[in-house]
N, C-alpha and C positions, 0 to 999 in steps of 0.2 A: 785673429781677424786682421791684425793688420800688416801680417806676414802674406796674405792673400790678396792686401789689399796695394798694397808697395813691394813686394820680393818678387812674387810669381812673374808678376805682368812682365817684371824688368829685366827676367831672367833671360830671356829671346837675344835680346841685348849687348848680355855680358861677352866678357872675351872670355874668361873663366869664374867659373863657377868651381868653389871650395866646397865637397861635402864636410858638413860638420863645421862648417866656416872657421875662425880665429880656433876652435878645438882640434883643429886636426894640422899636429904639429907637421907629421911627415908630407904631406902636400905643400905647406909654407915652408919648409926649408927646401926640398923640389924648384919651389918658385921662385925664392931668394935668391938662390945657386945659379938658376938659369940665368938671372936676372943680371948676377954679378960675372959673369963668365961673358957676358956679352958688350962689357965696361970696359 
């Protein structure tokens, strides 16, 4: 319920969306890297 009630709505929003959120290592390290390459 309250993943429908605060995630869904917010999602339109996001710049990215992590499937799998904080579990999906390979997408966070993707994002880290891009992140630090642009530093």
């Amino acid at each position: 319920p309250m993943f429908l009630q605060f995630v869904e709505p917010s999602k339109r929003y996001a710049d990215i969306v992590i499937p799998q959120g904080g579990l999906n290592d390979v997408a966070i390290d993707i994002i880290v890297s891009k992140i630090k390459s642009r530093t």
